[in-house]
N, C-alpha and C positions, 0 to 999 in steps of 0.2 A: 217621727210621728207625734201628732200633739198630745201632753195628756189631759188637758184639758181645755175645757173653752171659756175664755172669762164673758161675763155680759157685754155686751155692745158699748162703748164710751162715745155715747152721741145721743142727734134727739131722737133715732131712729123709732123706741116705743113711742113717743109724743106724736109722730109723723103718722104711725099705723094707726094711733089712737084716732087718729085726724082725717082717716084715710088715703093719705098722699103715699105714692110709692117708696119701696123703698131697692133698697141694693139687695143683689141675692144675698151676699156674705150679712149683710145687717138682718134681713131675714132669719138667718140660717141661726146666726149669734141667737136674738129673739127666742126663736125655738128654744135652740137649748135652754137657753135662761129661764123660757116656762116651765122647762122641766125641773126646777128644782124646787119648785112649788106645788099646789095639789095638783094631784094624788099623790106625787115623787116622793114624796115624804112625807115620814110618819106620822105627822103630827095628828092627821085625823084621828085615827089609831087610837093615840093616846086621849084626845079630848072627847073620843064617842062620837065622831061623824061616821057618817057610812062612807067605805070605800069605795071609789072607783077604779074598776079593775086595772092595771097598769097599760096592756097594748092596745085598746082602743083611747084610751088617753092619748097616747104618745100620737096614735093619727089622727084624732079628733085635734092636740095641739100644733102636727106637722098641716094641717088642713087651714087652720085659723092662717098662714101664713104663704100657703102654697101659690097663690098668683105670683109672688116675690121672691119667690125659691131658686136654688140655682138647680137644671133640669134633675139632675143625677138625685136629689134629695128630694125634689117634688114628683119626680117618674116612680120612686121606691115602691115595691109591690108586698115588701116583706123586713124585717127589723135588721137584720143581720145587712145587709145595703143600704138600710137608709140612713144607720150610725154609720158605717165605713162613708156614706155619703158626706155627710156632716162633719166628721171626722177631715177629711176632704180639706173640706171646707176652712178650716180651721189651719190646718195643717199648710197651706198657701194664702194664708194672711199675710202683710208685710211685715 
């Protein structure tokens, strides 16, 4: 099982930024990657911004990428499947 996901090593952000398609798994990478950033962490917190709550985060950023998604992570209804989704994903990387 993977224990983590590194960020994507390609131009795939540059491609979404561009809107050109991208791979589910580049996708999937993507996501996570937003997620280490706001709200994921604390820094708000610390500097006085106001927080945004964590699970509408997580689908407002699985949403940002969902045409490009692989189905199991872009189908997710609920948190608990759509990490084991991702996770997934990760996990049959080469």
């Amino acid at each position: 099982m993977a224990e983590h996901v590194d960020p994507v090593r390609s131009d795939a952000c540059i491609r979404e930024a561009l809107g050109e398609p991208l791979e589910p798994d580049e996708a999937a990478g993507l996501f996570v990657s937003d997620m280490w950033g706001h709200p994921f962490n604390n820094l708000d917190v610390m500097i006085g911004l106001p927080v945004e709550p964590i699970e509408p985060a997580i689908w407002n950023h699985r949403d940002k990428y969902r045409e490009h998604l692989p189905p199991a992570v872009r189908d997710s209804r609920s948190l608990r499947p759509l990490l084991e989704a991702v996770v997934s994903v990760a996990d049959n990387l080469p």
